[in-house]
C-alpha positions in Angstrom: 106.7 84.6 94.0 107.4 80.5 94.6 106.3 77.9 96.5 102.7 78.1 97.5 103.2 78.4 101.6 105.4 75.5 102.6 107.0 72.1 101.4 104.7 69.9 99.9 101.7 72.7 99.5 98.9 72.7 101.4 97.6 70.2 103.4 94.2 71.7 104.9 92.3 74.7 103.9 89.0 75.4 105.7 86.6 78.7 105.5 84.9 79.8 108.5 82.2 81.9 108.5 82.5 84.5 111.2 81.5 87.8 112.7 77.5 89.7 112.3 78.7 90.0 108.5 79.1 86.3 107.7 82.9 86.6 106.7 85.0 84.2 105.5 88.0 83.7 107.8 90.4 81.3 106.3 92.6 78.3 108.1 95.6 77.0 105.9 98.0 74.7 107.1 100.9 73.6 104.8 102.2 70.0 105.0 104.7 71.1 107.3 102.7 71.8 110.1 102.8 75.7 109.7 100.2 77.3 109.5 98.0 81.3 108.5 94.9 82.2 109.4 93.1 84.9 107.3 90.6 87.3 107.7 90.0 86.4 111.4 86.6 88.8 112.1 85.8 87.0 114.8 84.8 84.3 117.5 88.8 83.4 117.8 88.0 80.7 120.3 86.4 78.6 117.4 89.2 79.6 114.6 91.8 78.2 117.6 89.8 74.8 117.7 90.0 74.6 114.2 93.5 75.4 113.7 94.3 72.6 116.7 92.1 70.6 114.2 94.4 70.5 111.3 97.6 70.4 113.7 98.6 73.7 112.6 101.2 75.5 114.3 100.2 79.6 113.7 102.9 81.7 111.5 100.8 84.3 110.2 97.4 86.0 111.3 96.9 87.6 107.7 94.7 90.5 107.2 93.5 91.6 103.7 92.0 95.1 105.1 91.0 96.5 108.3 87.5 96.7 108.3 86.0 95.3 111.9 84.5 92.4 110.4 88.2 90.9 108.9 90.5 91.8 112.1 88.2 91.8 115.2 89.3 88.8 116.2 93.1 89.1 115.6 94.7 90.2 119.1 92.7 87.1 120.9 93.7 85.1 118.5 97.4 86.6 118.6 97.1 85.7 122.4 96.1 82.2 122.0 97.8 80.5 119.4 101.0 83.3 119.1 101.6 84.1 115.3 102.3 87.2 113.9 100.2 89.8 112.5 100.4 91.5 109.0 98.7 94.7 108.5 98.9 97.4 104.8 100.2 100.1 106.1 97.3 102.5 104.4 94.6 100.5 106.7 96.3 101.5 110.2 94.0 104.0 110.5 91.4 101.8 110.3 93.1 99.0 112.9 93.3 101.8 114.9 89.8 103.0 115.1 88.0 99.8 115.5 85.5 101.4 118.2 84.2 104.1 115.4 83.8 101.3 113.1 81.9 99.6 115.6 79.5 102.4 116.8 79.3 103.2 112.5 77.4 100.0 112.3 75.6 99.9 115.4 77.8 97.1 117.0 78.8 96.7 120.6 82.3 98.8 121.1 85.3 96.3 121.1 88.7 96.5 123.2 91.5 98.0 121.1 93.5 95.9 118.7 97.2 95.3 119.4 99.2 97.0 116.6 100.2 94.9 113.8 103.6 92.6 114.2 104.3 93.4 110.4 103.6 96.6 108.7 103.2 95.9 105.1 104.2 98.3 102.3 103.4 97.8 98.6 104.1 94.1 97.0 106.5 91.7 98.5 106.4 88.0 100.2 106.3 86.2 103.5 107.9 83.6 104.9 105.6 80.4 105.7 107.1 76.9 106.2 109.6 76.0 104.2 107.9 78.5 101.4 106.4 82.0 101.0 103.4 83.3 99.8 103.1 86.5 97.6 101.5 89.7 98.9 99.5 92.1 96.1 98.3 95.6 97.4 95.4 95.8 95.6 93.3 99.3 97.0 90.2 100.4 96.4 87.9 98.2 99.0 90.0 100.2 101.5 93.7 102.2 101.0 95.4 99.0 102.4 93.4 96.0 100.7 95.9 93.4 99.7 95.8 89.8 98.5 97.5 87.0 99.7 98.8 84.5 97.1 99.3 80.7 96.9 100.8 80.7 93.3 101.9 77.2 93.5 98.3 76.2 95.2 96.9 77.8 92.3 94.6 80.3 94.6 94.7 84.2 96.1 92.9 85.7 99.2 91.4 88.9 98.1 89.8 89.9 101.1 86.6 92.1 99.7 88.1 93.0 96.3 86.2 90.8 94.0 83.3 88.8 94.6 82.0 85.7 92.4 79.3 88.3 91.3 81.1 91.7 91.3 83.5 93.5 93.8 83.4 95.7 96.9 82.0 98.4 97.6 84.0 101.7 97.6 82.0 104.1 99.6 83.1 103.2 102.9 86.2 105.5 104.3 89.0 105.1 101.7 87.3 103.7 99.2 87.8 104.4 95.7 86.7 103.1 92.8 89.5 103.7 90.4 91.8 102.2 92.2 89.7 99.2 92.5 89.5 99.0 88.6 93.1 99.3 88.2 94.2 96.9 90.9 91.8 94.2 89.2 93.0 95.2 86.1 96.9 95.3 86.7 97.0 92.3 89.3 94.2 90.0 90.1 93.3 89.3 86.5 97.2 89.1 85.7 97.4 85.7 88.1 96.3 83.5 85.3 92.5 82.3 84.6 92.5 79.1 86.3 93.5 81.1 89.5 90.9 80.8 92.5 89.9 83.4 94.3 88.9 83.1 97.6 87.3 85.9 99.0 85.8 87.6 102.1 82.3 86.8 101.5 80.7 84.3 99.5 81.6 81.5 97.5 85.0 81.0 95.7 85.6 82.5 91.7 88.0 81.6 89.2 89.9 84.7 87.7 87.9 83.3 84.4 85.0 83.5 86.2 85.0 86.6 87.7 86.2 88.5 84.4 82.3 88.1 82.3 80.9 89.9 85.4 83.2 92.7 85.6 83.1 94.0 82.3 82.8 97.1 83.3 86.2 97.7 84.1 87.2 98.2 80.8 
C-alpha cells in the first residue's frame, strides 16, 4: 500500500453521525479535490452538503460491511454526487436484503439498493486522486467486513470491527468470532501502534489503545 488517498494527503476529514444507530459516516477529501465517503447509513442529503462543503469531488462511496445502518444511504447518494460503490463480495447477501434487515429491527422497509459498482474480493487497493488507499478484509462483524486504509495519513476505517472499548458483535447473520480474533490479530494490530482507527461507532482508538482492551484475543 502507498500514498494515503491522493497528492498531498488529506485535506478534510469529517465524521457524521447518521442513521437510528448513531453511525459514523465518514467524508475525506484529499488535497486534490477527490474525494470518499464511508459508511454512508443514511440522510445522504446532509453527507452531499458536507461533501460540497470541503469541495470534494466523489470517487468512492466505501462500505466496510453491509449492515443497513453503514449502506442505507449509498444509492441516493450514488445518484446525487455520482461516485462509485465498493462492496466485499461475502456481504452481497446482505446489500441485497436490506428490507429483512430493516423489518429485523423494526425499521420502516427501504427501496432496494443499487448493486455495488465494485465487487471486492480479499485484500487489494483503490485508486483515489493521484494515490490509493489499501483495502483489508477483516471478517467476523459480518463475512465481508473490510477496512479501508490511509497508511500514509496514518489511519484505517474499520467499519464495526474494533471499538475504542472492545469489538463487534458476532451474533448477527455471519458473524463469527474466530474470525474476528484472527483478522484483529493478523491485520489491524499489524498496521503499526500509532495507527488510528476510525470506526463505525464511537470515538476514534489508536491500535495501541485498542490492544489493553482486547486481551482476550490471545
Amino acid at each position: 500500500m502507498s500514498g494515503d488517498g491522493g497528492p498531498g494527503g488529506i485535506a478534510a476529514l469529517t465524521c457524521m453521525a447518521v442513521s437510528p444507530f448513531e453511525t459514523n459516516c465518514y467524508v475525506v477529501t484529499c488535497a486534490d479535490g477527490a474525494a470518499c465517503v464511508i459508511d454512508p447509513g443514511g440522510d445522504a442529503e446532509g453527507i452531499a452538503a458536507q461533501l460540497a462543503a470541503q469541495g470534494g469531488t466523489l470517487a468512492w462511496i466505501l462500505c466496510t460491511h453491509g449492515h443497513i445502518d453503514h449502506v442505507e444511504a449509498a444509492g441516493d447518494l450514488r445518484a446525487a454526487c455520482g461516485g462509485r460503490i465498493a462492496l466485499h463480495r461475502a456481504d452481497l447477501p446482505l446489500w441485497r436484503n436490506l428490507g429483512a434487515q430493516a423489518r429485523m429491527f423494526g425499521l420502516p422497509e427501504p427501496p432496494p439498493l443499487p448493486e455495488p459498482d465494485l465487487v471486492l474480493d480479499g485484500d487489494g487497493e483503490l485508486p483515489l486522486g493521484g494515490g490509493s488507499i489499501g483495502v483489508l478484509h477483516v471478517p467476523g462483524h459480518s463475512p465481508g467486513s473490510v477496512a479501508y486504509v490511509f497508511p500514509g495519513a496514518r489511519i484505517a476505517f474499520n467499519g464495526d470491527t474494533v471499538f475504542a472499548m472492545g469489538v463487534g458483535r458476532t451474533d448477527l447473520w455471519g458473524g463469527d468470532t474466530d474470525a474476528l480474533r484472527h483478522a484483529l490479530i493478523a491485520k489491524i494490530f499489524t498496521l503499526g501502534d500509532d495507527v488510528v482507527l476510525h470506526s463505525g461507532h464511537g470515538p476514534p482508538v489508536t491500535v495501541a489503545e485498542a490492544r489493553p482492551n482486547l486481551a482476550w484475543l490471545g
